[in-house]
C-alpha positions, 0 to 999 in steps of 0.5 A: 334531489338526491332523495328523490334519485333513491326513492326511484331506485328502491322503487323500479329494484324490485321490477330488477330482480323479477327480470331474472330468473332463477337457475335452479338446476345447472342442467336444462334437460328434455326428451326426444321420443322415438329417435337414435342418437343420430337423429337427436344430433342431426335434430341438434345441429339443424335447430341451433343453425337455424336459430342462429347459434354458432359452434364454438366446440364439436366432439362427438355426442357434445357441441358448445354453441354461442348465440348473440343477440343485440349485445348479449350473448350466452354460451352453453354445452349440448349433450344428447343421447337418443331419448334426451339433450342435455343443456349445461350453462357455459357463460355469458355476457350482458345477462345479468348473470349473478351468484347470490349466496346459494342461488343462482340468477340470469336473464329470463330470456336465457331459458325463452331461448333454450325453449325455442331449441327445445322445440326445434328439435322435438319437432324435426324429431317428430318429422323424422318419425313421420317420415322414417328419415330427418329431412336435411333441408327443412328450415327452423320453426319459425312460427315464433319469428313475430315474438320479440324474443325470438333470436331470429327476429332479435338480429345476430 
């Protein structure tokens, strides 16, 4: 029996570790084109609240946002200039967070969930551009709401 219980082990740990991802760089960085600073924070600001992050910490030109979803949660500091946002991993809890020698590992999803900010706010920007001004009353993208990884769709 308890031969078995290990045999079931080394087998589905592999399926464990691929479940991670790699945090390679302490940095998550992308470019917004064509705006001003205001702009990529107003950009910021609207894509976090309509992803349902919560501001934890707000000073200019930096936010520490949290996000919950079911029973995980991460934290990360947003930084932003006119052509570049910044995301620096803070903390969190339930995912899998683990430093193994030199490398770094955490739940695939955390950077789904990056990728959904990112591409909020490369859309409002492009908005912005479009119309000369970011409009103040658009709601996040929500073409991805059907995706499981969704934080919208994954309950706050």
């Amino acid at each position: 029996m308890l031969a078995s219980a290990v045999a079931v082990f080394l087998i589905s740990a592999p399926a464990i570790v691929e479940a991670r991802t790699k945090v390679l760089q302490p940095v998550f960085l992308f470019d917004v084109a064509n705006t001003t600073a205001q702009q990529t924070e107003i950009a910021l600001r609207r894509s976090l609240a309509g992803r349902h992050w919560n501001i934890t910490r707000d000073t200019p030109n930096d936010i520490e946002a949290k996000l919950n979803v079911r029973d995980h949660s991460i934290t990360t500091r947003f930084s932003w200039t006119a052509t570049q946002v910044s995301i620096v991993y803070v903390g969190s809890e339930n995912m899998d967070y683990e430093v193994d020698g030199a490398k770094t590992y955490i739940d695939r999803y955390y950077y789904r969930w990056l990728k959904f900010i990112k591409k909020d706010v490369i859309n409002y920007s492009q908005r912005a551009n479009a119309s000369g001004a970011l409009p103040q009353n658009l709601p996040a993208d929500n073409d991805d709401a059907d995706d499981d990884d969704s934080p919208a769709k994954a309950g706050k």
